[in-house]
C-alpha positions in Angstrom: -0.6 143.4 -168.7 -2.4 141.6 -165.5 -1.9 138.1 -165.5 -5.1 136.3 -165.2 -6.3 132.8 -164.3 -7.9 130.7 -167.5 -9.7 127.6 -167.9 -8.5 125.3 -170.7 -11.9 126.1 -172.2 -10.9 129.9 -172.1 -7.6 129.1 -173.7 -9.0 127.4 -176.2 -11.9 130.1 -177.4 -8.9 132.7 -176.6 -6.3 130.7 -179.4 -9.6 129.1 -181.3 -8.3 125.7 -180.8 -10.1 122.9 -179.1 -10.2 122.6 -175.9 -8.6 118.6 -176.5 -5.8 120.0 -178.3 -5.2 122.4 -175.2 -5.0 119.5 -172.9 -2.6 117.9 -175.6 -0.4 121.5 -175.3 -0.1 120.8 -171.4 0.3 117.0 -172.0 3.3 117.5 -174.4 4.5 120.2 -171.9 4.4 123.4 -174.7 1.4 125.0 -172.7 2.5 125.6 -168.8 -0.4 124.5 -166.3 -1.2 124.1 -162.5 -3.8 122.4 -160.2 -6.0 123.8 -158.2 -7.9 120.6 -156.3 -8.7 118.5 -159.4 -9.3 121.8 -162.3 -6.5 122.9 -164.0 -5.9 126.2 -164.9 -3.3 128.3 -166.8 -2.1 131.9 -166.3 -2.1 134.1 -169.4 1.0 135.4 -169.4 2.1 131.5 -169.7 -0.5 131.6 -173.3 1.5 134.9 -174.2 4.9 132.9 -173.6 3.8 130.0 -175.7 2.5 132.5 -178.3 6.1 133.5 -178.6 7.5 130.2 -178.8 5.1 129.5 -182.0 6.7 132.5 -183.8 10.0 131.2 -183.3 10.0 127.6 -183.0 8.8 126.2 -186.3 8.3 122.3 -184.4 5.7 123.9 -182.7 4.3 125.3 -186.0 4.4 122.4 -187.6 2.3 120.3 -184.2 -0.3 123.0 -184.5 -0.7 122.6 -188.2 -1.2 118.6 -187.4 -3.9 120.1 -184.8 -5.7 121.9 -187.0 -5.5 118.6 -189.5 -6.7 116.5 -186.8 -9.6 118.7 -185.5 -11.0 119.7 -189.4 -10.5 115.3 -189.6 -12.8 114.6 -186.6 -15.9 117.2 -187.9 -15.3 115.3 -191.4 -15.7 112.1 -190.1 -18.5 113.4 -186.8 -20.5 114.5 -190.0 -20.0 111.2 -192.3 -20.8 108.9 -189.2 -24.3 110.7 -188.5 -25.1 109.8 -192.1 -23.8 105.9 -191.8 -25.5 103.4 -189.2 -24.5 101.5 -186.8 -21.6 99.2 -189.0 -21.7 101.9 -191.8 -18.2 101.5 -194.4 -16.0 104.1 -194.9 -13.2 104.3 -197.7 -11.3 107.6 -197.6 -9.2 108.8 -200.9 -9.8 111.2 -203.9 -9.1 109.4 -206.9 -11.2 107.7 -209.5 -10.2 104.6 -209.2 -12.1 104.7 -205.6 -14.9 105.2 -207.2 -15.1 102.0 -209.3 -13.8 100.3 -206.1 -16.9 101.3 -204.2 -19.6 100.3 -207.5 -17.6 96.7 -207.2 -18.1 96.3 -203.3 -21.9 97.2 -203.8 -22.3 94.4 -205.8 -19.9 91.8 -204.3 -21.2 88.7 -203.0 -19.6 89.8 -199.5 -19.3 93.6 -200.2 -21.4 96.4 -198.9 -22.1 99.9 -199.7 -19.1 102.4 -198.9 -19.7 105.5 -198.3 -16.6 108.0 -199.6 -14.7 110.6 -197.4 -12.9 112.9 -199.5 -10.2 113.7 -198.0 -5.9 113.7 -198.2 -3.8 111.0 -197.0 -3.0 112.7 -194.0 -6.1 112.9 -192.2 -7.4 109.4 -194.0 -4.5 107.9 -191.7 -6.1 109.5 -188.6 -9.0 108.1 -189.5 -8.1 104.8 -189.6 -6.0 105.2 -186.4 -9.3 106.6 -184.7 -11.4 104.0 -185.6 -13.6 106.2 -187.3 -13.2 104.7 -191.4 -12.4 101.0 -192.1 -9.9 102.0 -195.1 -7.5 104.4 -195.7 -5.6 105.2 -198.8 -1.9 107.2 -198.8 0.3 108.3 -201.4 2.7 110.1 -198.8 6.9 110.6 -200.3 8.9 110.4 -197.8 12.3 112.0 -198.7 14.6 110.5 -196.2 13.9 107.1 -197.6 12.7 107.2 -201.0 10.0 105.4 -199.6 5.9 105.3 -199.9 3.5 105.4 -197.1 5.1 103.1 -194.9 7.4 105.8 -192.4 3.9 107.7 -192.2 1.9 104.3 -191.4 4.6 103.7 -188.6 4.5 107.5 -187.5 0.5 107.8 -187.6 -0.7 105.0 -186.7 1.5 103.2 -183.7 0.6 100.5 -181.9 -1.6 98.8 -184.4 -1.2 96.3 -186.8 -1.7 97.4 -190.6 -1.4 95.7 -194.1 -0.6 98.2 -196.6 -1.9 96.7 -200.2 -1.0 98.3 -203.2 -4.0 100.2 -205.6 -2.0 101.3 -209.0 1.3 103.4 -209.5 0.5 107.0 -210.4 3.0 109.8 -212.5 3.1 113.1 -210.6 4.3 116.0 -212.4 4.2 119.8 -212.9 0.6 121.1 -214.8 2.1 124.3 -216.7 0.5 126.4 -219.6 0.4 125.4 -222.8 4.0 125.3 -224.6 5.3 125.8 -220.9 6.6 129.7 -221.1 8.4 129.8 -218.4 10.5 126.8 -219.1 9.8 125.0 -215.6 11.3 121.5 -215.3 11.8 120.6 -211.9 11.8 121.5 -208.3 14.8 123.9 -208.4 12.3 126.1 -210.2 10.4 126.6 -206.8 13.9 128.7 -206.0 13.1 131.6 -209.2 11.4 135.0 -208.4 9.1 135.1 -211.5 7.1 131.5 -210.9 3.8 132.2 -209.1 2.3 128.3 -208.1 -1.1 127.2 -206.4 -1.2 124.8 -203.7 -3.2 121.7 -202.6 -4.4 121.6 -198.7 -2.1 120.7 -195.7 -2.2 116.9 -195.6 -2.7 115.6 -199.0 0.3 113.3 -200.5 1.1 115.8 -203.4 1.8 118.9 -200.4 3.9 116.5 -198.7 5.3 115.8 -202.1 6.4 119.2 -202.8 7.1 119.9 -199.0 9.9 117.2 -199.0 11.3 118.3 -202.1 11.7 121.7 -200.6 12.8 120.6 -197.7 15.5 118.1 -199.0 16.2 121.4 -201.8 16.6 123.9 -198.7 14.5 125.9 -200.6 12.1 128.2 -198.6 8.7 128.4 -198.8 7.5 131.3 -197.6 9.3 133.0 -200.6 7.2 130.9 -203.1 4.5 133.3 -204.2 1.2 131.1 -204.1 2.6 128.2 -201.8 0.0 129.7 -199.2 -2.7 129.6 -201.7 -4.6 126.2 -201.5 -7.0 124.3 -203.7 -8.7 121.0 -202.8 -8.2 118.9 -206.3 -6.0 118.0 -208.8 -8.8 119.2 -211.6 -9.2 122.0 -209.1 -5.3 123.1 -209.9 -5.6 122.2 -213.5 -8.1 124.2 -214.6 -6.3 127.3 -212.2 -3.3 126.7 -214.6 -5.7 126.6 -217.5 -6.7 130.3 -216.8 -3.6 131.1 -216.3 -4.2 131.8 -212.5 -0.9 130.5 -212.0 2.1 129.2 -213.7 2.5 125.9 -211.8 0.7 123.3 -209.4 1.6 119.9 -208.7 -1.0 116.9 -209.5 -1.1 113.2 -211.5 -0.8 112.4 -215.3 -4.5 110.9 -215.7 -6.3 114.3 -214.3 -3.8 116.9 -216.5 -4.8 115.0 -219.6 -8.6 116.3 -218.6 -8.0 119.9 -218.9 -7.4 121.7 -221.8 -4.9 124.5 -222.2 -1.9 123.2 -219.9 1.2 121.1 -220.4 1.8 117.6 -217.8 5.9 117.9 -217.0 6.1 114.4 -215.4 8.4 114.2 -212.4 8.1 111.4 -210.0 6.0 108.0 -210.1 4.0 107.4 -206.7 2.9 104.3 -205.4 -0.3 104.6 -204.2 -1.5 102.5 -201.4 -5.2 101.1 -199.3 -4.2 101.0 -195.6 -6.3 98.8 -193.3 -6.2 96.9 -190.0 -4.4 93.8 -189.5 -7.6 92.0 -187.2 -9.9 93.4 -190.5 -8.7 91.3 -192.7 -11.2 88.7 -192.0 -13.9 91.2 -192.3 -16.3 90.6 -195.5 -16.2 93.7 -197.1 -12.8 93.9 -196.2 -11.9 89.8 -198.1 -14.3 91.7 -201.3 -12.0 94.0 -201.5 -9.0 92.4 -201.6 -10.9 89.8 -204.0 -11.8 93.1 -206.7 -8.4 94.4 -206.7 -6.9 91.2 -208.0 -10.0 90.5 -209.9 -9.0 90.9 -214.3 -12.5 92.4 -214.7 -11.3 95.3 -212.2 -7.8 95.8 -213.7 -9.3 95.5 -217.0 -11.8 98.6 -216.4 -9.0 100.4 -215.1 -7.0 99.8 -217.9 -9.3 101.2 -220.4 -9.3 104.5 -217.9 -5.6 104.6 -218.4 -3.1 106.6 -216.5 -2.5 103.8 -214.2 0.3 101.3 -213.5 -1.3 98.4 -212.7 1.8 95.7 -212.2 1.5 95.1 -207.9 -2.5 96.1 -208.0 -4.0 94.1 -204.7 -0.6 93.2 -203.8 0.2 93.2 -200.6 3.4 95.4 -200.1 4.3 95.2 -196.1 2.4 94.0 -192.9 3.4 96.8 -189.7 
């Protein structure tokens, strides 16, 4: 084929990327690039050699997954900053217990009113490292370690002092049909031929959940039938197992009691975290919260919610 001359605006409509996370290809040196005068420009025989490398180098994969993660986080948040002024609040995180968070902050003394972005730990991280929320929330396993949130805080957001505080302790388990049929009682199932599962989105703590498992398990993935099939909740998966649209998904204690028709297999208790900046901390909203999560009147509400460990709530569990 003749090799032509492209703009990094070209590339990017040609491999419908941004044109940002084609500068970050060339930057990171996966994309080769010359200058002509102050432009730069790329040949397309160098796009068709990095399309190659993508099929076989699964690193390369796994950057342009965090691309895609990255770009999807920055229209989120574009679209949540053109609804909040000028020293607008955001929280980002999915549970519940958010919720009751933000009703307390509205009527705090020093609080404000948040506005939620629902979205997975992953990209709430980003967020917070982009100065585009002023609190983040993470449940993310890392399987090296054993450890919560705190290797992701280092690897996401460098360079900036954080305070990880703790929000509640959370069971994750298996939602199965009723009576469980296929007898599924841990992660080595993820290995058998007749379990079809449903997935939650790239960047969420419970896929990085089951993606460490399978990665510490050797177990492939692409031979899970439904790992590519994603859904944006735990109720969401729930009530997929409830129809019996699959025999497995991954999600907390609290929502599987919600759903009717399905079995909670508990596996692993998660410690689930608010990350925010260290020069924050003297912000108002930012004291309120603190002040709420060690507040009885707060634990006590959660407590008749249930499905919570409560025992380091508004504890602070490591500065970074």
């Amino acid at each position: 084929m003749e090799n032509k001359t492209l703009t990094p605006l070209d590339v990017a409509k040609l491999l419908r990327i941004s044109k940002n996370t084609v500068y970050e290809l060339i930057k990171r040196g996966d994309l080769n690039c010359y200058r002509v005068g102050k432009k730069i420009r790329i040949d397309s025989k160098d796009v068709d050699l990095y399309k190659h490398k993508c099929k076989t180098n699964p690193k390369i994969n796994n950057y342009q997954s965090s691309s895609t993660i990255l770009e999807n986080t920055n229209e989120t948040f574009l679209h949540l900053n053109e609804k909040v002024p000028d020293g607008g609040f955001i929280i980002c995180g999915q549970d519940i217990l958010l919720d009751i968070l933000s009703r307390y902050l509205q009527v705090h003394s020093s609080g404000t009113n948040a506005l939620r972005a629902y979205v997975g730990s992953y990209s709430g991280l980003l967020g917070l490292y982009f100065g585009k929320i002023q609190v983040a929330t993470a449940h993310l396993w890392d399987g090296d370690s054993g450890d919560y949130n705190t290797p992701y805080v280092r690897r996401l957001i460098p360079g900036i002092h954080t305070v990880i505080i703790n929000l509640a302790f959370r069971i994750m388990g298996f939602y199965v049909a009723k009576g469980n049929p296929k007898n599924i009682i841990g992660w080595e199932d993820f290995k058998r031929d007749d379990i079809t599962m449903v997935n939650r989105e790239k960047g969420c703590g419970t896929r990085i959940l089951l993606d460490e498992h399978l990665r510490l398990l050797n177990i492939d993935k692409n031979k899970i039938k439904g790992y590519s099939r994603e859904s944006l909740s735990h109720l969401a998966i729930a009530s997929i197992i409830s129809r019996n649209g699959a025999d497995v998904g991954i999600g907390n204690e609290k929502t599987g009691l919600q759903v009717d028709n399905i079995d909670f297999i508990p596996i692993q208790k998660e410690r689930y975290d608010l990350v925010i900046r260290k020069d924050d901390l003297n912000n108002p909203p930012i004291r309120a919260i603190i002040e709420i999560l060690q507040s009885e009147d707060f634990k006590s509400e959660l407590m008749g919610i249930g499905g919570y460990d409560l025992s380091q709530t508004g504890t602070t569990i490591t500065e970074l």
